[in-house]
C-alpha positions in Angstrom: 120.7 123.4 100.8 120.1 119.9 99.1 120.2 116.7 100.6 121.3 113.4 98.9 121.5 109.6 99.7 123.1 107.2 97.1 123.3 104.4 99.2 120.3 102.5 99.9 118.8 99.1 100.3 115.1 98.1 100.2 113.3 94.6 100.2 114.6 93.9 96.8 118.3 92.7 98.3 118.3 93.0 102.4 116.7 96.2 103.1 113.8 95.8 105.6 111.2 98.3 103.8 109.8 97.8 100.1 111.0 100.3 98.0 108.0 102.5 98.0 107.9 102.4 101.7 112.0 103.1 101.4 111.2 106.2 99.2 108.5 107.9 101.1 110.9 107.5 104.5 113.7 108.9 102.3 111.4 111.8 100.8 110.1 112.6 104.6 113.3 113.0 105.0 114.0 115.8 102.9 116.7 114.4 100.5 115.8 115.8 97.2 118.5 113.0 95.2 118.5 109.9 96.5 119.8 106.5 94.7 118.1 102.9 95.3 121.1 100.4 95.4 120.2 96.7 96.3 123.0 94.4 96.0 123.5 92.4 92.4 119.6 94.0 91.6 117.6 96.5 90.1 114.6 94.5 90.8 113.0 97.7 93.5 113.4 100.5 90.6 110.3 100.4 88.6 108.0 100.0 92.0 110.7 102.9 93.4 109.5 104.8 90.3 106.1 104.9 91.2 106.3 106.0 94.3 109.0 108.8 93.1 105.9 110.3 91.2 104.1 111.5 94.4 107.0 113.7 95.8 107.6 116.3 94.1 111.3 118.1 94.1 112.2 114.3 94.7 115.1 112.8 92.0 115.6 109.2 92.4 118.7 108.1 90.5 118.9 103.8 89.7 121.7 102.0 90.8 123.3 99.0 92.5 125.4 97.3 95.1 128.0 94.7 93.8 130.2 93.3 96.2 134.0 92.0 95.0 136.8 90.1 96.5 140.4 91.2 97.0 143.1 89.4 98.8 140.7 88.5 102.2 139.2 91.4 101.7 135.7 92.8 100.2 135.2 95.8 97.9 131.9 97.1 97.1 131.0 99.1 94.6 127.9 101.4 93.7 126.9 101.8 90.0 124.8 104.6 90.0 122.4 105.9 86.5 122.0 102.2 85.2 119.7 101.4 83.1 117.5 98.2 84.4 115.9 97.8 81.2 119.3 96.5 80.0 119.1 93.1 79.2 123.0 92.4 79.6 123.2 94.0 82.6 120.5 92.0 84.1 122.4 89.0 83.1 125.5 89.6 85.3 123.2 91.0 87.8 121.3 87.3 88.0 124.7 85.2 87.8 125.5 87.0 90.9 122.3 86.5 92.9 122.9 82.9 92.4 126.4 82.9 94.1 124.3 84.7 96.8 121.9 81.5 97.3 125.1 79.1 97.7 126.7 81.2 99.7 123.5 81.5 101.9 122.9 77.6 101.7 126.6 77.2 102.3 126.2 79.4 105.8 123.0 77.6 106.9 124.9 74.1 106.6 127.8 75.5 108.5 125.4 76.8 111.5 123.6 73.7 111.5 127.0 71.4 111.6 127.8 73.9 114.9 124.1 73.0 116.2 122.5 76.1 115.4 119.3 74.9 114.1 118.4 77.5 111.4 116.1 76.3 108.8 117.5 77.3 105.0 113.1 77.3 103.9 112.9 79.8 106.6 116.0 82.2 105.5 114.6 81.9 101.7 110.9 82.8 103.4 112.1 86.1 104.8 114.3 86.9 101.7 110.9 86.3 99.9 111.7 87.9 96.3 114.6 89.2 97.4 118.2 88.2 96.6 119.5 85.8 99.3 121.8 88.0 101.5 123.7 87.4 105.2 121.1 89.4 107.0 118.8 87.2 106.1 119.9 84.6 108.0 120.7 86.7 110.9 117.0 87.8 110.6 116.5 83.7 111.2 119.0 83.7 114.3 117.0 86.5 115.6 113.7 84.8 114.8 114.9 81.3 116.8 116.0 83.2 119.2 119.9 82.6 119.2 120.4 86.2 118.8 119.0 89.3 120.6 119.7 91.9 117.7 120.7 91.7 113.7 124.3 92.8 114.2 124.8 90.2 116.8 124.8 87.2 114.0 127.0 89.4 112.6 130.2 89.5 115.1 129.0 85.9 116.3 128.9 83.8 113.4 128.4 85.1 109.8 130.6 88.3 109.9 133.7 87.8 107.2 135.4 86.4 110.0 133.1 84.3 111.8 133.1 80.3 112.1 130.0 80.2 109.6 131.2 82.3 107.1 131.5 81.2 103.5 132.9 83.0 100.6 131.0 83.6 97.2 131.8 83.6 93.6 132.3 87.4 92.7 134.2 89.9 90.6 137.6 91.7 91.7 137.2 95.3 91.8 138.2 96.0 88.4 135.5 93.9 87.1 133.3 95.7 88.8 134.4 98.8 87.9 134.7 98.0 83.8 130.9 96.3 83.9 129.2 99.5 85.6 130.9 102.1 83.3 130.7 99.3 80.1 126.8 99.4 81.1 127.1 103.3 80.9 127.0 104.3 84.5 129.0 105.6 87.3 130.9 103.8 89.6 131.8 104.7 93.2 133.6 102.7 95.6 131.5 102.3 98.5 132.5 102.5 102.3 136.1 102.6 101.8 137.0 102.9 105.3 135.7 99.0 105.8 138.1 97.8 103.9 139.2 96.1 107.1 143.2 96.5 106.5 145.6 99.1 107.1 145.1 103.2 105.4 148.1 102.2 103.7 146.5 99.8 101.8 143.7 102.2 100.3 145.5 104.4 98.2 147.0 101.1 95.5 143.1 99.6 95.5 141.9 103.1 94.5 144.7 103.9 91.8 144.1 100.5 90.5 139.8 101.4 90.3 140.7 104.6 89.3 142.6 103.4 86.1 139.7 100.9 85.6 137.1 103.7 85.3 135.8 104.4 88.8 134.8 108.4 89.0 133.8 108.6 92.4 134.3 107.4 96.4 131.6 107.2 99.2 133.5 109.7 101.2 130.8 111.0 103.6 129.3 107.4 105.1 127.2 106.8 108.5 129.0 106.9 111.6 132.3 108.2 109.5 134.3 110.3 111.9 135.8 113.2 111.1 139.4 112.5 110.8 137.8 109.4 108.6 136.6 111.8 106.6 138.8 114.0 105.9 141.4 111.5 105.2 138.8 110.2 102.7 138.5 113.9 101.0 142.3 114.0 100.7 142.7 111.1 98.4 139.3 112.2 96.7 141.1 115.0 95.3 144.8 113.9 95.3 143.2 111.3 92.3 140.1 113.8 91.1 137.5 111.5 92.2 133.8 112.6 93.3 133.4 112.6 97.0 129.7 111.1 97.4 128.0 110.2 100.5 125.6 107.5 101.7 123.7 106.0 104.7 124.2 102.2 103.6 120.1 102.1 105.6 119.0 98.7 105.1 116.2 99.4 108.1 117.3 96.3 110.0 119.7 97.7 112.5 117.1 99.6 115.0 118.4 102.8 116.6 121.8 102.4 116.1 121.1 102.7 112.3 121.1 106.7 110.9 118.3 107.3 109.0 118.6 108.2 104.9 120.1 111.8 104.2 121.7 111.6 108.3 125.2 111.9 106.5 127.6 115.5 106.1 127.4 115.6 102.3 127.7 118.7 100.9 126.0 120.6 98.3 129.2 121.0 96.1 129.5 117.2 95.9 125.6 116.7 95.0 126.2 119.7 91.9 129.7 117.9 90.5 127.7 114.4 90.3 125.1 116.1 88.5 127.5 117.5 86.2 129.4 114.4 85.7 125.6 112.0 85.1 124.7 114.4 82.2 128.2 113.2 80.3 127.5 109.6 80.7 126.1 107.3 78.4 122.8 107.0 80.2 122.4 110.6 80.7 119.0 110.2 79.8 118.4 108.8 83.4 119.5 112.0 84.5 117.0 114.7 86.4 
């Protein structure tokens, strides 16, 4: 039986392990396919490359996290078998990172006006080379002590709903969609479940991606009950869509954080991506 991951995040976005150190935990895992997917970089591939080399039976696939606005709401999306030698893609990639330092600098200024004394040099010293994401900051609340764990800062003051929250520039969906598959990969809406709005509402978002280009859905994701779940595998086949599966680990969450390949995935879905990756345009990425 084969395990996969193709959802994970290392020190390149807001992960809390460099992706070597990500690899070997996902590899001592067992998960034979796994996928490295910072958000708006590819910047942990080619290190994520070396350490690939020393597990053998071990496929890692590139990829990415973009994140996209719609109506109050956020879409991600994966783009899995890019290519991040591609100049153009690298581009967009960068334009986004930098909406990620306003929106970062834009939440420090907001915490401070509320007297919570974060300092923005501190948030940027924890990212380090990474892109500038929310649980960096949180990591700062923890660090000054105004929060006792990550996910804290979260439903206190930076969640999407919180009184420090600012919104960034981004893509709809579409966009997101139409630049992944333009740049040759795959996309696959990611955690649709937190979409944060009624069921009713997931079924237009996902025509509307569908007829964009997206192939695939994270369908098996950590913590995802059962009836999630099989709601999820309903509409994966109602619109022929892969049903993929990830563990979203960043790393940062302690013990209530399931470790990489901890997800119900089954072997059927692992083959049909397979399949699919060896008719895209960067099927050369393809193991």
């Amino acid at each position: 039986m084969a395990k996969g991951d193709f959802h994970t995040h290392s020190t390149a976005s807001d992960g809390c392990l460099t992706p070597a150190e990500l690899v070997d935990l996902v590899a001592g895992q067992g998960v034979q396919y796994h996928a490295l997917t910072d958000h708006d970089s590819t910047e942990g591939i080619a290190e994520a490359r070396k350490a690939a080399a020393k597990h053998a039976g071990y496929v890692l696939i590139p990829g990415v996290e973009m994140g996209s606005d719609i109506d109050g709401s956020e879409v991600h999306m994966l783009g899995l078998y890019l290519d991040p030698e591609d100049g153009k893609l690298q581009e967009i990639l960068a334009e986004l990172r930098e909406g990620r330092v306003a929106r970062g600098r834009g939440i420090v200024e907001k915490l401070r006006g509320m007297g919570i004394m974060v300092e923005w040099d501190r948030v940027q010293e924890i990212a380090g080379e990474a892109a500038v994401g929310r649980p960096h900051v949180a990591q700062a609340l923890l660090e000054a002590g105004y929060v006792t764990k990550v996910a804290e800062a979260f439903d206190r003051w930076i969640g999407r709903n919180g009184p420090a929250y600012v919104e960034r520039r981004r893509m709809s969906p579409a966009e997101c969609v139409a630049c992944i598959v333009e740049r040759g990969g795959l996309a696959c809406w990611a955690h649709p479940a937190e979409l944060g709005r009624k069921w009713e509402d997931v079924e237009p978002i996902l025509k509307e991606l569908k007829a964009a280009g997206m192939r695939a859905i994270e369908v098996y994701y950590k913590n995802y009950s059962p009836e999630t779940i099989a709601r999820l595998v309903a509409l994966a086949d109602k619109y022929e869509l892969l049903p993929l599966g990830g563990s979203d680990y960043h790393g940062i969450f302690g013990n209530e954080e399931p470790l990489p390949g901890n997800i119900p995935l089954p072997d059927s879905s692992i083959e049909r991506l397979l399949e699919l990756a060896r008719t895209l345009p960067n099927r050369e990425l393809v193991r």
